[in-house]
C-alpha positions, 0 to 999 in steps of 0.5 A: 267507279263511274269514270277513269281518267287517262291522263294524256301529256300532249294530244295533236288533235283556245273571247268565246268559250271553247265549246261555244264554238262548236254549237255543243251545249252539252260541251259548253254546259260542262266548260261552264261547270268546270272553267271557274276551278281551272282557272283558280286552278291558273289553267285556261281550258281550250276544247271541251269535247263529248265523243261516243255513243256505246262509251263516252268520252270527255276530252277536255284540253288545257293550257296553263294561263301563264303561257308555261307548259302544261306537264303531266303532274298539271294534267293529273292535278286537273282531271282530279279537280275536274272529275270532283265537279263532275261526280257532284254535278253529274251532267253526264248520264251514264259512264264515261271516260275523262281525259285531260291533255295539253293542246299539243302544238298543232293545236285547235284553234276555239276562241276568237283571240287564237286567230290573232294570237298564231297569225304568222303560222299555217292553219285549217280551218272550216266552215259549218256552212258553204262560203258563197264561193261554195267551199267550206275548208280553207288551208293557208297562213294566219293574217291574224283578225278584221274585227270578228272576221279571221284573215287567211292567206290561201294559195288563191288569195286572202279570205275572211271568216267570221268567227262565228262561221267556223265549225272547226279549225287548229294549226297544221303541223309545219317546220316554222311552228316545230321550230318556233315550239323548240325555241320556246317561242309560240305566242303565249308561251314563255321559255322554261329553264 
């Protein structure tokens, strides 16, 4: 068999698409390939990523589009349809291996809205270039977005990215987003029973 899929409930490691993001084609060609099934599906996908050089692996990370939480049985229903696309598709050469998870709570942060979306909680964020200030990485609460521009609240004041300066960025695990995950009360999410 040419790929095994490891299922994985919850990884700590969402306008654009995800892997656009980044700059990766290979990434945004497999997003391209695989986001019309997962959303027929009802998933939305947030990170495409290919990583390794003697095995590769392909980590896609997914949330339901109703803002419910994923679980595993949605997990393992997606690697299935996922891995299907890819056997016929093929736009990997060579073996690989497939993982399909949640985005966890600490989650990156790939599409323009999330910035506006987890306003209010900590973030990190970073830059493929040096700012004119000469930093790249920024640490500090979401103000949420000035047109195409992301706001943060640092310990040195208030900056603005534009989106399409940043390399990488995903919440920081702290006791404001724990508790607002326990109460159901992330954006987009809607409390189960």
């Amino acid at each position: 068999m040419r790929r095994r899929n490891g299922i994985l409930p919850e990884a700590s490691e969402a306008a654009a698409p995800a892997a656009a993001v980044r700059g990766d084609d290979k990434a945004a060609t497999i997003e391209g390939l695989i986001s019309p099934a997962a959303a027929a599906m009802g998933f939305e996908i947030v990170r495409v990523l290919l990583s390794g050089n003697r095995r590769a692996r392909l980590q896609i990370m997914a949330e339901r589009a109703d803002g419910s939480g994923m679980i595993v049985d949605d997990c393992a229903r997606l690697s299935r349809a996922i891995s299907a696309i890819l056997d016929v598709e093929d736009p990997i050469a060579g073996s690989y291996e497939l993982e399909v998870s949640s985005p966890g709570i600490d989650r990156p942060l790939t599409r323009l809205a999330d910035f506006a979306r987890f306003a209010g909680f900590t973030a990190k964020l970073e830059t493929a270039a040096t700012a004119a200030d000469g930093r790249r990485r920024w640490t500090g609460r979401l103000l949420g977005l000035d047109g195409d521009r992301v706001r943060l609240a640092t310990d040195d004041g208030e900056v603005a990215v534009p989106f399409a300066d940043v390399a990488k960025a995903k919440l920081v695990l702290t006791d404001d987003l724990i508790a607002a995950a326990q109460r159901g009360r992330l954006p987009g999410t809607q409390e189960t029973e």
